[in-house]
TORTORVEX-63408 format. One line per field, with one value per residue: chain; residue number from 0; residue in three letters; x, y, z of N, C-alpha, C in turn. Coordinates in steps of 0.1 Angstrom, whole numbers, always signed. Atoms other than C-alpha are relative to their C-alpha. Example, Ala and Ser with C-alpha at 12.3 -4.5 7.8 and 13.67 -1.06 7.14 Angstrom:
2
ch: [A, A]
i: [0, 1]
aa: [ALA, SER]
nu: [+9, -9]
nv: [-12, -11]
nw: [+0, +0]
cau: [+123, +137]
cav: [-45, -11]
caw: [+78, +71]
cu: [+9, -8]
cv: [+12, +11]
cw: [+0, +8]
// end
This chain:
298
ch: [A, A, A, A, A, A, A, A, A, A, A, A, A, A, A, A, A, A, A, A, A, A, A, A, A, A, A, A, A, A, A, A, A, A, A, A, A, A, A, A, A, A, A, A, A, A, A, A, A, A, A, A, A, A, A, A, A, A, A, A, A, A, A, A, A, A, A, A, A, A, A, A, A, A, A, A, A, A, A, A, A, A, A, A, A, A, A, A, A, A, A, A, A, A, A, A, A, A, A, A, A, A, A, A, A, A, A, A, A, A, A, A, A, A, A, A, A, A, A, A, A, A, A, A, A, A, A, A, A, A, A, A, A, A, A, A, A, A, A, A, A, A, A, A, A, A, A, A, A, A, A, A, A, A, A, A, A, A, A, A, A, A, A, A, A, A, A, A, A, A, A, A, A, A, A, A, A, A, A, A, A, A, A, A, A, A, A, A, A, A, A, A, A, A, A, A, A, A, A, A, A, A, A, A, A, A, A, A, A, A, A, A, A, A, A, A, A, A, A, A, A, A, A, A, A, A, A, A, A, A, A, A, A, A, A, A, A, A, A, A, A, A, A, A, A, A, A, A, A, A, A, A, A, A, A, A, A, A, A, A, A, A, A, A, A, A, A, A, A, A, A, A, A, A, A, A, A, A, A, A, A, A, A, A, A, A, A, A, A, A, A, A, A, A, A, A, A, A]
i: [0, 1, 2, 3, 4, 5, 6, 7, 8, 9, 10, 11, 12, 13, 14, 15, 16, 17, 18, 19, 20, 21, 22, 23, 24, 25, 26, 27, 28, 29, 30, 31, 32, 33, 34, 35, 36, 37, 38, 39, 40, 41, 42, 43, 44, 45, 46, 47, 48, 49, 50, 51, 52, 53, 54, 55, 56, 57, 58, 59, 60, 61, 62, 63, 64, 65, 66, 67, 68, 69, 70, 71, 72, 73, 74, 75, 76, 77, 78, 79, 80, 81, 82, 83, 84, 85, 86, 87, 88, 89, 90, 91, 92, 93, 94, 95, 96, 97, 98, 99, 100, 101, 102, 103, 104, 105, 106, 107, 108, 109, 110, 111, 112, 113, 114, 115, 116, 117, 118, 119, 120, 121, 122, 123, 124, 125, 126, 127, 128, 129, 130, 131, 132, 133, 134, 135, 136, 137, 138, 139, 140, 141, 142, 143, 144, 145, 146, 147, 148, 149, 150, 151, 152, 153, 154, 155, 156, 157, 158, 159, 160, 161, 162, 163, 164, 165, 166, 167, 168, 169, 170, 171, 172, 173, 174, 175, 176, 177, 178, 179, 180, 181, 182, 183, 184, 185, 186, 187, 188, 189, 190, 191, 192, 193, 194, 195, 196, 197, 198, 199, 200, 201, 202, 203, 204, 205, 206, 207, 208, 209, 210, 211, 212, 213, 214, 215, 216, 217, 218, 219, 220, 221, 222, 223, 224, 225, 226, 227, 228, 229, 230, 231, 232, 233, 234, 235, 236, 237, 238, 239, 240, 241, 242, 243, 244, 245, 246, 247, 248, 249, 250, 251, 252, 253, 254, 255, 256, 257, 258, 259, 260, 261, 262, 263, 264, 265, 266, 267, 268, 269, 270, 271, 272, 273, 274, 275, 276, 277, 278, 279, 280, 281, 282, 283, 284, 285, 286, 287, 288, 289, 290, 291, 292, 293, 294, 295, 296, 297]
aa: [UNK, UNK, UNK, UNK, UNK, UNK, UNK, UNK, UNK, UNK, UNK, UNK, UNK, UNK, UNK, UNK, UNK, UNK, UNK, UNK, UNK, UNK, UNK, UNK, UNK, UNK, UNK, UNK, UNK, UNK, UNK, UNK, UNK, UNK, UNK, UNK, UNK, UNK, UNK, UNK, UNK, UNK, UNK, UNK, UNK, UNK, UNK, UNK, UNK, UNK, UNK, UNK, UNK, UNK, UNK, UNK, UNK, UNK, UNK, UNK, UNK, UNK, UNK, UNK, UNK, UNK, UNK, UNK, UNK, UNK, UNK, UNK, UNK, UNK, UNK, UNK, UNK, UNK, UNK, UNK, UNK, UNK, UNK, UNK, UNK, UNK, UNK, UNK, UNK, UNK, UNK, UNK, UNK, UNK, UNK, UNK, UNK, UNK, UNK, UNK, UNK, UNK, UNK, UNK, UNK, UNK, UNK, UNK, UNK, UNK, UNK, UNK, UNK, UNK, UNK, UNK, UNK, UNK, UNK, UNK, UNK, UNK, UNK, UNK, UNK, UNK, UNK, UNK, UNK, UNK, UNK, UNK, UNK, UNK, UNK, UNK, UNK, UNK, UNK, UNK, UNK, UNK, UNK, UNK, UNK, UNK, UNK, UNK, UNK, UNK, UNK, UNK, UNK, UNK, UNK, UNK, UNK, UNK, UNK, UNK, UNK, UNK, UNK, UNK, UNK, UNK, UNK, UNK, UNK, UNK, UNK, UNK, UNK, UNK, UNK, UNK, UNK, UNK, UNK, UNK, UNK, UNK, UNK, UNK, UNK, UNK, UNK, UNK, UNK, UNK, UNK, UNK, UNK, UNK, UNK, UNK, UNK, UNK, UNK, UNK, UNK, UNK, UNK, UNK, UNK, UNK, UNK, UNK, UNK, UNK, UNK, UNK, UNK, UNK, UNK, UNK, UNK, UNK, UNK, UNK, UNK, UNK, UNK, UNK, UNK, UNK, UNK, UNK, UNK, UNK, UNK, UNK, UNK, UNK, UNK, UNK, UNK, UNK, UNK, UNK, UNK, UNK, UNK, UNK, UNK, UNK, UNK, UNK, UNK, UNK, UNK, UNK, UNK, UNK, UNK, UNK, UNK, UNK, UNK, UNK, UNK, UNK, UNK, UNK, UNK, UNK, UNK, UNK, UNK, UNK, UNK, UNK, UNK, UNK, UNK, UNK, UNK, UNK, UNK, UNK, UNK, UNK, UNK, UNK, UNK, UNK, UNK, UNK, UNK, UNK, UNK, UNK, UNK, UNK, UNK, UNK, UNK, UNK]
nu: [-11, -15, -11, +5, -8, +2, -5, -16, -12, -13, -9, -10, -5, +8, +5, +11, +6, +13, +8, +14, +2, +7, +6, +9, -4, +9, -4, +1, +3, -14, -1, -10, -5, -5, -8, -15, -13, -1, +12, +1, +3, -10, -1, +11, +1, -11, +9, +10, -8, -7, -16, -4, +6, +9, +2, +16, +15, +2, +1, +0, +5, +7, +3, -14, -7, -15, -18, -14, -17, +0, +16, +3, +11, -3, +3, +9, -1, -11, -9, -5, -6, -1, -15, -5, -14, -2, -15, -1, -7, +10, +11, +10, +4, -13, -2, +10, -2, -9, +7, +9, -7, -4, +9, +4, +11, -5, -6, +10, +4, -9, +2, +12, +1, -10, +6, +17, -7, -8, +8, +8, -8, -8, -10, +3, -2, -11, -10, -19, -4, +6, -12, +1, +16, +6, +7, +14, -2, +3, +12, +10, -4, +0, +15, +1, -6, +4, +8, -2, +2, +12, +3, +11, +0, -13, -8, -5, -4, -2, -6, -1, -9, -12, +1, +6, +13, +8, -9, +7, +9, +0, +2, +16, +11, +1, +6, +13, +4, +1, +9, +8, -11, -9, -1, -9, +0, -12, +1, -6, +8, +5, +15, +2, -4, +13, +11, +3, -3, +2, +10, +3, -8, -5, -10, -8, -5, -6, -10, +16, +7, +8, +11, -1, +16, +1, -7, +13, +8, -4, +2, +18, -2, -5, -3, +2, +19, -7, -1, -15, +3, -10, +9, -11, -5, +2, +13, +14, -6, +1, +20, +5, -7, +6, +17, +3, -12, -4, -7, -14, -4, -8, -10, +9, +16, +6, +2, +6, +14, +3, +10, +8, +3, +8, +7, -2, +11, -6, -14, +5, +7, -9, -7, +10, +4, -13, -7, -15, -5, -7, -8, +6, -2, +4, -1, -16, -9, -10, -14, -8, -8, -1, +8, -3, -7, +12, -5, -12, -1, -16]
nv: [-6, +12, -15, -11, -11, -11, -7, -1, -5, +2, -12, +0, -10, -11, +5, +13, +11, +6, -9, +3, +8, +10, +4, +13, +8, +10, +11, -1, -16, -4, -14, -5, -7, -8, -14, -6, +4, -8, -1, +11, +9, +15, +4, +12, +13, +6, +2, +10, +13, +8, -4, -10, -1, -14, -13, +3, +2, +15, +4, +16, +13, +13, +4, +3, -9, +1, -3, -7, +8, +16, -3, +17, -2, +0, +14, -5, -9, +6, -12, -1, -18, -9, +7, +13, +2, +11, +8, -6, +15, +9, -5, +1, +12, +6, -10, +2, +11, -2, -4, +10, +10, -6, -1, +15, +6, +10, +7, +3, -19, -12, -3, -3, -14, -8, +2, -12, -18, -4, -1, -11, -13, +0, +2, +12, +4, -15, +11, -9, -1, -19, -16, -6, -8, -15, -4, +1, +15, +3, -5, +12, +13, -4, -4, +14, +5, -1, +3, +16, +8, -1, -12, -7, -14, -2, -16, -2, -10, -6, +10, +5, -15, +1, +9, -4, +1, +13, +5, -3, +2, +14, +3, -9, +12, +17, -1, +6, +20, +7, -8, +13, +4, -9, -14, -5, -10, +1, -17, -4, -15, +4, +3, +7, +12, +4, +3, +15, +18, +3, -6, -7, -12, -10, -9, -8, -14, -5, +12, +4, +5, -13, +7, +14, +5, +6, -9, -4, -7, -7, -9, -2, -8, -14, -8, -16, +3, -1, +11, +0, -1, +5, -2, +4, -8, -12, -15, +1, -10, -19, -7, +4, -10, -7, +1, +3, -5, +0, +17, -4, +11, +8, +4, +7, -4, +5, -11, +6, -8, +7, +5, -14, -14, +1, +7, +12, +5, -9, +1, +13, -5, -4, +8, +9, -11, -2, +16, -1, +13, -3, +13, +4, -9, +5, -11, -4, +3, -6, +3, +2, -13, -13, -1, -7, -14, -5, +0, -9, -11, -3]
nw: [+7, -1, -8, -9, -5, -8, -10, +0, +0, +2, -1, +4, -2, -4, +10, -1, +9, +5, -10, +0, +14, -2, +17, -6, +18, +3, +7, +13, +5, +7, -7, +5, -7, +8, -3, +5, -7, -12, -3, -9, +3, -1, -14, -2, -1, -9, -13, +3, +2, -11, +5, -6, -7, +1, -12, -6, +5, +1, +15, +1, +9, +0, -14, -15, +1, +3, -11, +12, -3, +5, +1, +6, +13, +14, +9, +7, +14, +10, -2, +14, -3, +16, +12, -5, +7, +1, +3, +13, +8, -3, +13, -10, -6, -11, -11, -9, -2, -13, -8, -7, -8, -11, -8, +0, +3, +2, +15, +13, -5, +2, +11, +6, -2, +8, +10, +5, -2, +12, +9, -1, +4, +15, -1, +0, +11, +5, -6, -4, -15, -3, +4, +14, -8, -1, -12, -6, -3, -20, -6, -5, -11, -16, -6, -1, -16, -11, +2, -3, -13, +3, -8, +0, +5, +9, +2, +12, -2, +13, +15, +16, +0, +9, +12, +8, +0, +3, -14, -11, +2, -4, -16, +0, +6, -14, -13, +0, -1, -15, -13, -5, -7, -16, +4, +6, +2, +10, -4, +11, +2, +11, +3, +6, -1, -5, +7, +7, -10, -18, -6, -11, +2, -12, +1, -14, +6, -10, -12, -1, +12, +1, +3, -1, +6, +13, +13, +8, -10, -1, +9, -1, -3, +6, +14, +4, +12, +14, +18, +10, +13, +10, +16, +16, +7, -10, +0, -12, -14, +1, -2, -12, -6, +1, -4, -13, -3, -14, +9, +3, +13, -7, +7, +11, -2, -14, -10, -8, -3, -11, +0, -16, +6, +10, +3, +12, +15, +8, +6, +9, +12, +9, +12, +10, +6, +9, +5, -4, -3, -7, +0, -12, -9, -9, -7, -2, -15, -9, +2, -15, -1, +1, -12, -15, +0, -3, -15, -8, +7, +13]
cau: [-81, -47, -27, -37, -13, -22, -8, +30, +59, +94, +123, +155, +178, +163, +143, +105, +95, +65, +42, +11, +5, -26, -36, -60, -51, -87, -79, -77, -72, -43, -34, -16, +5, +16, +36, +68, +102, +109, +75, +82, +71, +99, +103, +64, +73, +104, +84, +55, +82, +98, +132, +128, +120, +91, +91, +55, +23, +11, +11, -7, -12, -32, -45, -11, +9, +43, +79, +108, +141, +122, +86, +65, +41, +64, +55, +25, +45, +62, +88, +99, +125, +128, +166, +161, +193, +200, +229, +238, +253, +219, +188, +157, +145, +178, +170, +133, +144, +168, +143, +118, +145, +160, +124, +123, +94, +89, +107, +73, +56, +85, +84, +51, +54, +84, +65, +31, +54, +77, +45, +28, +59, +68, +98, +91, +104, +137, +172, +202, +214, +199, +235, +219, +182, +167, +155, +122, +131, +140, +114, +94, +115, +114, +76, +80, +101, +85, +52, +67, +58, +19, +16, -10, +0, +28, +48, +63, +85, +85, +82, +82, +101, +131, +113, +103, +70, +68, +87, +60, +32, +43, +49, +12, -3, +12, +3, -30, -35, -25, -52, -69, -40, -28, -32, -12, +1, +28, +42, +51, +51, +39, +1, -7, +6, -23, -49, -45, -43, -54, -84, -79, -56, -34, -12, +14, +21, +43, +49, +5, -22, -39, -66, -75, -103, -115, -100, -138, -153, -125, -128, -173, -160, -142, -155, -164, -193, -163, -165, -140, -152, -133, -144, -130, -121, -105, -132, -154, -135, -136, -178, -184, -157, -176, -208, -202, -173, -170, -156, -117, -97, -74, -52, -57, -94, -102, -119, -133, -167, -182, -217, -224, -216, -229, -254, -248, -281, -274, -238, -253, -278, -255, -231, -265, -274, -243, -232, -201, -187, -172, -147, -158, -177, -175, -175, -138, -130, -110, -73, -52, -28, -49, -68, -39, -24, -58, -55, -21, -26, +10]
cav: [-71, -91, -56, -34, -5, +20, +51, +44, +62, +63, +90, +88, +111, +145, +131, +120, +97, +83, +106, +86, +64, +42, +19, -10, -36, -57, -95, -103, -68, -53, -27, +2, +20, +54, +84, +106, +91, +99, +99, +68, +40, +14, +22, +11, -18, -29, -21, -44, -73, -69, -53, -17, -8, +18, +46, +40, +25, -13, -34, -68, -96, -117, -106, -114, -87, -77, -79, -58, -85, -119, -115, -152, -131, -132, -167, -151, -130, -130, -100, -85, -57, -31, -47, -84, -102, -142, -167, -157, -193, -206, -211, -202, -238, -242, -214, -221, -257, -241, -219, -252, -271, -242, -244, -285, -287, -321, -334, -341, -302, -284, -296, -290, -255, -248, -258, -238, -205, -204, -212, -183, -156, -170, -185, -220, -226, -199, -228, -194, -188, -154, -134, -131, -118, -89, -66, -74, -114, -108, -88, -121, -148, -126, -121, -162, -165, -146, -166, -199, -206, -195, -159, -145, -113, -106, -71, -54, -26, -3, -35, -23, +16, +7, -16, -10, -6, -44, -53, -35, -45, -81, -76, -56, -88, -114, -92, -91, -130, -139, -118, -148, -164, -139, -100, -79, -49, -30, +9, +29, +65, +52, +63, +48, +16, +18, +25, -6, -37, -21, -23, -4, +27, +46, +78, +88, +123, +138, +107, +101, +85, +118, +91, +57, +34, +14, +31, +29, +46, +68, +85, +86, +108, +134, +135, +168, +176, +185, +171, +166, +176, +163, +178, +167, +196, +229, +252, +230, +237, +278, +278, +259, +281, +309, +300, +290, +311, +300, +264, +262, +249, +223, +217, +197, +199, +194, +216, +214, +225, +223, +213, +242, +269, +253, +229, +194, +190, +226, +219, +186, +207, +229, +206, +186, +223, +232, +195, +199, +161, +153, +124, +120, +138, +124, +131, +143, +113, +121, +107, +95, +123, +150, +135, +136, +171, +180, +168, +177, +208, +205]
caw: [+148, +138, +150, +176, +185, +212, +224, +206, +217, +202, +210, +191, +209, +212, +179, +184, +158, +165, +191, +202, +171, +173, +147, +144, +105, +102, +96, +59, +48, +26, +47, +29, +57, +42, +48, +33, +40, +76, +83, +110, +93, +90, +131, +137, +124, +137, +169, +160, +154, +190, +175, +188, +225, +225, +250, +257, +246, +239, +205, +203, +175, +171, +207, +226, +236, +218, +241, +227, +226, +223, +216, +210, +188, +158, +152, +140, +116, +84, +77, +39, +50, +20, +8, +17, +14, +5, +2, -32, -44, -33, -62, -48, -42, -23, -3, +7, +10, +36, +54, +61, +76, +98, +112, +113, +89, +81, +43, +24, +40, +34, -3, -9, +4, -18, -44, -42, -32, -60, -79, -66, -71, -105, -96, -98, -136, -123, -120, -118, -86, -67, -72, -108, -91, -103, -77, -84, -83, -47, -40, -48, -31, -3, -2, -6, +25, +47, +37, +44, +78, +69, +89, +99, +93, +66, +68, +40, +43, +12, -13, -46, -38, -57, -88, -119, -133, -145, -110, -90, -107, -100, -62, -60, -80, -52, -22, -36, -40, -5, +12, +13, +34, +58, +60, +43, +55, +33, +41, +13, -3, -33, -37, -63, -55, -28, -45, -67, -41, -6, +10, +45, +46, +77, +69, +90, +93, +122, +145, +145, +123, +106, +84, +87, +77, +45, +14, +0, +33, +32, -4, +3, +30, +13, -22, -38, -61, -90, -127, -151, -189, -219, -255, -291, -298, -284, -297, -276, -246, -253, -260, -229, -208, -222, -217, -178, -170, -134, -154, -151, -180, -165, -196, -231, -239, -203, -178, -146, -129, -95, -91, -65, -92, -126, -134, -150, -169, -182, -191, -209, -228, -240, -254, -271, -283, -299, -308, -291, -291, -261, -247, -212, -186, -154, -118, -103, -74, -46, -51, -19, -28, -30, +4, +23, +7, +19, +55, +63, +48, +24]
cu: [+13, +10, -4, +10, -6, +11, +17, +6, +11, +6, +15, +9, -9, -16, -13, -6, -13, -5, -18, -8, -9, -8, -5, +2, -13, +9, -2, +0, +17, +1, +13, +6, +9, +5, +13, +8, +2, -6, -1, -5, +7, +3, -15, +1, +5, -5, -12, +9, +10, +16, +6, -7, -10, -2, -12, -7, +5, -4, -8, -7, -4, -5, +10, +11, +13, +12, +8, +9, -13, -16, -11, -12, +9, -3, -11, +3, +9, +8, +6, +7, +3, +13, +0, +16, +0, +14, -4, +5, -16, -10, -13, -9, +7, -5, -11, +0, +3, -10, -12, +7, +5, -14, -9, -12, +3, +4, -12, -7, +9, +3, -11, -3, +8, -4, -9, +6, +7, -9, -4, +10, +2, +12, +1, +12, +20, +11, +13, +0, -6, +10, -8, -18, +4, -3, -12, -3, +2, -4, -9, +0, -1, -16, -2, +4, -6, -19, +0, -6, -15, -6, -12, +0, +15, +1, +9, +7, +3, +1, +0, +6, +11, -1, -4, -10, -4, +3, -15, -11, -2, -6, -16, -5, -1, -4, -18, -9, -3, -10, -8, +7, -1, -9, +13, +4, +14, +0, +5, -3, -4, -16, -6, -3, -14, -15, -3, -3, -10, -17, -5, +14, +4, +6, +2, +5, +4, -1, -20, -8, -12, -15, +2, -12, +2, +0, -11, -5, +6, +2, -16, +4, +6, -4, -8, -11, +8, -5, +10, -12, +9, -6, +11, +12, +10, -10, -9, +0, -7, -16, -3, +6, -8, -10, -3, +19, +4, +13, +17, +6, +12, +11, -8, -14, -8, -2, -7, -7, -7, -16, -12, -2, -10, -6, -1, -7, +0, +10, -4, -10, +9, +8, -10, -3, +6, +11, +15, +4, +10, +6, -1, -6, -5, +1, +14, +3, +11, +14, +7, +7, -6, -11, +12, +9, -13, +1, +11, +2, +14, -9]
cv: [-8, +7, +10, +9, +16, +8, -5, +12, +1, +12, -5, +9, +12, +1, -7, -3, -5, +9, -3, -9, -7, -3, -11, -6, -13, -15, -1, +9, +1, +15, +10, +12, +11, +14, -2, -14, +7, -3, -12, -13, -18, +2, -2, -14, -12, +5, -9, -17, -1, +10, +17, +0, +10, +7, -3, -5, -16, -3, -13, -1, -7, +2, -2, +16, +0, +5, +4, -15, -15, -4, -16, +3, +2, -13, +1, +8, -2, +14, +1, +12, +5, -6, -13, -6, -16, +0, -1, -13, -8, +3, +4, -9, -2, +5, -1, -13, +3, +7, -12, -8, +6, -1, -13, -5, -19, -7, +3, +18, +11, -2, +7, +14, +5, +4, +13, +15, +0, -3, +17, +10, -2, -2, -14, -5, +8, -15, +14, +4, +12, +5, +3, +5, +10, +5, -6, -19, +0, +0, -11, -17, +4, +1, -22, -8, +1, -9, -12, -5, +5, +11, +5, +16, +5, +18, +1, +14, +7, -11, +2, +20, -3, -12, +6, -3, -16, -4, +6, -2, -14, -6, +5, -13, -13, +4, +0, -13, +0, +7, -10, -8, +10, +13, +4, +14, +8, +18, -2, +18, +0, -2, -11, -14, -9, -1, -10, -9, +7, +3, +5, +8, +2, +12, +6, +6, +4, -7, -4, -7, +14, -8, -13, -6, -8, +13, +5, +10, +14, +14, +3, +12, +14, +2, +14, -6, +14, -7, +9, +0, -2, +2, -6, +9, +15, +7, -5, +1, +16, +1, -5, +10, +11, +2, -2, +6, -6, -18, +7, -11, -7, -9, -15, +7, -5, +16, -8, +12, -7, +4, +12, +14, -2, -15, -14, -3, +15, -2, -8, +4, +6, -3, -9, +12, +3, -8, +1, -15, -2, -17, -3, +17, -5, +10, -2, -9, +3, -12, -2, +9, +12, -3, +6, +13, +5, +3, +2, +13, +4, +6]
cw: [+1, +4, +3, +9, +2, +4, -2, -1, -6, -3, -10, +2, +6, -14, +4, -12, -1, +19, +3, -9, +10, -13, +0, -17, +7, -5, -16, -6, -5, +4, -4, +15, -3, +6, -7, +5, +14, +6, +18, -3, +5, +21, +5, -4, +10, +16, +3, +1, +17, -3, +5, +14, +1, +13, +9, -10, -4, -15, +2, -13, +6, +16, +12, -3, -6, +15, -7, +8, -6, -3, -7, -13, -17, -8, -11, -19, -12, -5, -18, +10, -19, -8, +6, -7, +6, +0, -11, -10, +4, -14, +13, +5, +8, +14, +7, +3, +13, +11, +4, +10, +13, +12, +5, -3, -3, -17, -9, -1, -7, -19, -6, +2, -9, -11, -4, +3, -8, -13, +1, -1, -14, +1, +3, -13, +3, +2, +3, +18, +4, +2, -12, -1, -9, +9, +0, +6, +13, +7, +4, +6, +14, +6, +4, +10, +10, +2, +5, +7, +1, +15, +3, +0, -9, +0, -9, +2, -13, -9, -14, -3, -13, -14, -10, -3, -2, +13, +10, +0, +2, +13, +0, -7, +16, +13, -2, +1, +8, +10, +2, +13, +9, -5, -2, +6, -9, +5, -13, -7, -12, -2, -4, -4, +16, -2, -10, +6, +17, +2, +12, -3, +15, -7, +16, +2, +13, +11, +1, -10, -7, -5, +1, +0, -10, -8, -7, +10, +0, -14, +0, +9, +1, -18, +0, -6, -14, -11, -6, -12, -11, -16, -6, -1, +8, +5, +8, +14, +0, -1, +13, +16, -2, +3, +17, +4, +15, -1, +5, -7, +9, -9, -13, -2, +13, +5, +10, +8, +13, +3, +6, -11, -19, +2, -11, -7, -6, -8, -12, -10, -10, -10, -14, -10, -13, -12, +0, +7, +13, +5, +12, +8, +13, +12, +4, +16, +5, -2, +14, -2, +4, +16, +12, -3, +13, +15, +8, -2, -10, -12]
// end
């Protein structure tokens, strides 16, 4: 495991935040780290990085333990905070020019790196300064910075919360790439945005980890024995409702039917019977939303 956190603590005041947290992020894996706002997230991290002290319990990368204040396992890591912030007169070659040299790569290295990372965000061809950034342009000098020094585990704090859809589908393309390179992990309350790119899952619901696992292992374990039906028409909705009343109409010409109360090679005759055209009928997979309404009980 490239991050192994036992048994975390953290109090804030009369405020506990994180109550026992333990969480294990597989090497090469795009680990989506999820819960509400609040939820404790952004302070697991800044715990992982060394920057908060934790009450109790142990963290290691890469195998070496973390130290709050000066911790040698950050060499390992690469850091996106949710509002990165540049020297605003700088371009973004200036700027990763500047980050190789603060870290005394050597002249020819530190080109060649600038190079293949402002390739890979799409910001290679960019010459305006980053005052005139978009958010999502930051988003991907900043995924570009913290890449520089070749991490073995890159953290992402909410990256693509505050983008727009082309903005978020950008960032979500380039954390997908690099899973070859590093692991990824990224928090966020943005489902959706996990279900596209990740392939291991946490949620973190009242200071703990309620699920956790691969995203695939984790929907085999909760699905149902639902279907979704989709006729042409209404009336083909209304004969099929009729005919298996226990069906429930679920809006448009959709309904939905569970396996236990009607019969899918029934259902499928009927429609062949009646020649009631239909637009899909598949089965109803389980959704990260409705897993973890499910398991938190909200």
């Amino acid at each position: 495991m490239i991050l192994h956190i036992d048994g975390l603590y953290k109090s804030f005041g009369d405020k506990e935040v994180l109550k026992g947290l333990c969480m294990d992020v597989p090497e090469k894996s795009v680990f989506g780290f999820i819960g509400k706002n609040g939820a404790g997230k952004t302070t697991t991290m800044k715990t992982v990085l060394g920057l908060i002290r934790p009450d109790k319990g142990e963290i290691r990368v890469n195998g070496e333990k973390v130290t709050y204040g000066n911790t040698a396992t950050n060499r390992y890591i690469g850091y996106l905070p949710d509002v990165p912030e540049f020297y605003p007169f700088m371009t973004a070659r200036e700027y990763l020019t500047f980050c190789g040299e603060v870290t005394g790569m050597e002249k020819k290295a530190m080109e060649s790196r600038t190079d293949e990372l402002l390739e890979l965000v799409g910001l290679k061809d960019e010459k305006h300064r980053i005052k005139g950034f978009s958010r999502g342009m930051k988003q991907r000098l900043g995924i570009a910075q913290a890449l520089f020094g070749r991490p073995k585990l890159l953290i992402c704090d909410e990256p693509t919360s505050a983008l727009d859809p082309v903005g978020r589908r950008e960032v979500l393309d380039i954390l997908s790439a690099v899973r070859e390179q590093t692991t990824v992990v990224f928090s966020t309350h943005i489902l959706s945005d996990v279900e596209k790119i990740c392939t291991d899952v946490a949620f973190i619901e009242n200071g703990v980890i309620s699920i956790s696992g691969k995203l695939s292992d984790i929907k085999k374990r909760y699905r149902n024995d639902k279907y979704i039906l989709e006729t042409e028409t209404p009336e083909g909705i209304c004969a099929v409702l009729k005919a298996f009343p226990s069906a429930k109409e679920s809006g448009g010409n959709m309904l939905t039917f569970s396996e236990k109360d009607e019969s899918v090679k029934e259902i499928m005759l009927f429609l062949v019977e009646n020649d009631i055209s239909i637009v899909k009928l598949e089965k109803a997979e389980p959704t990260l939303e409705t897993l973890f309404l499910e398991v938190t009980g909200k």
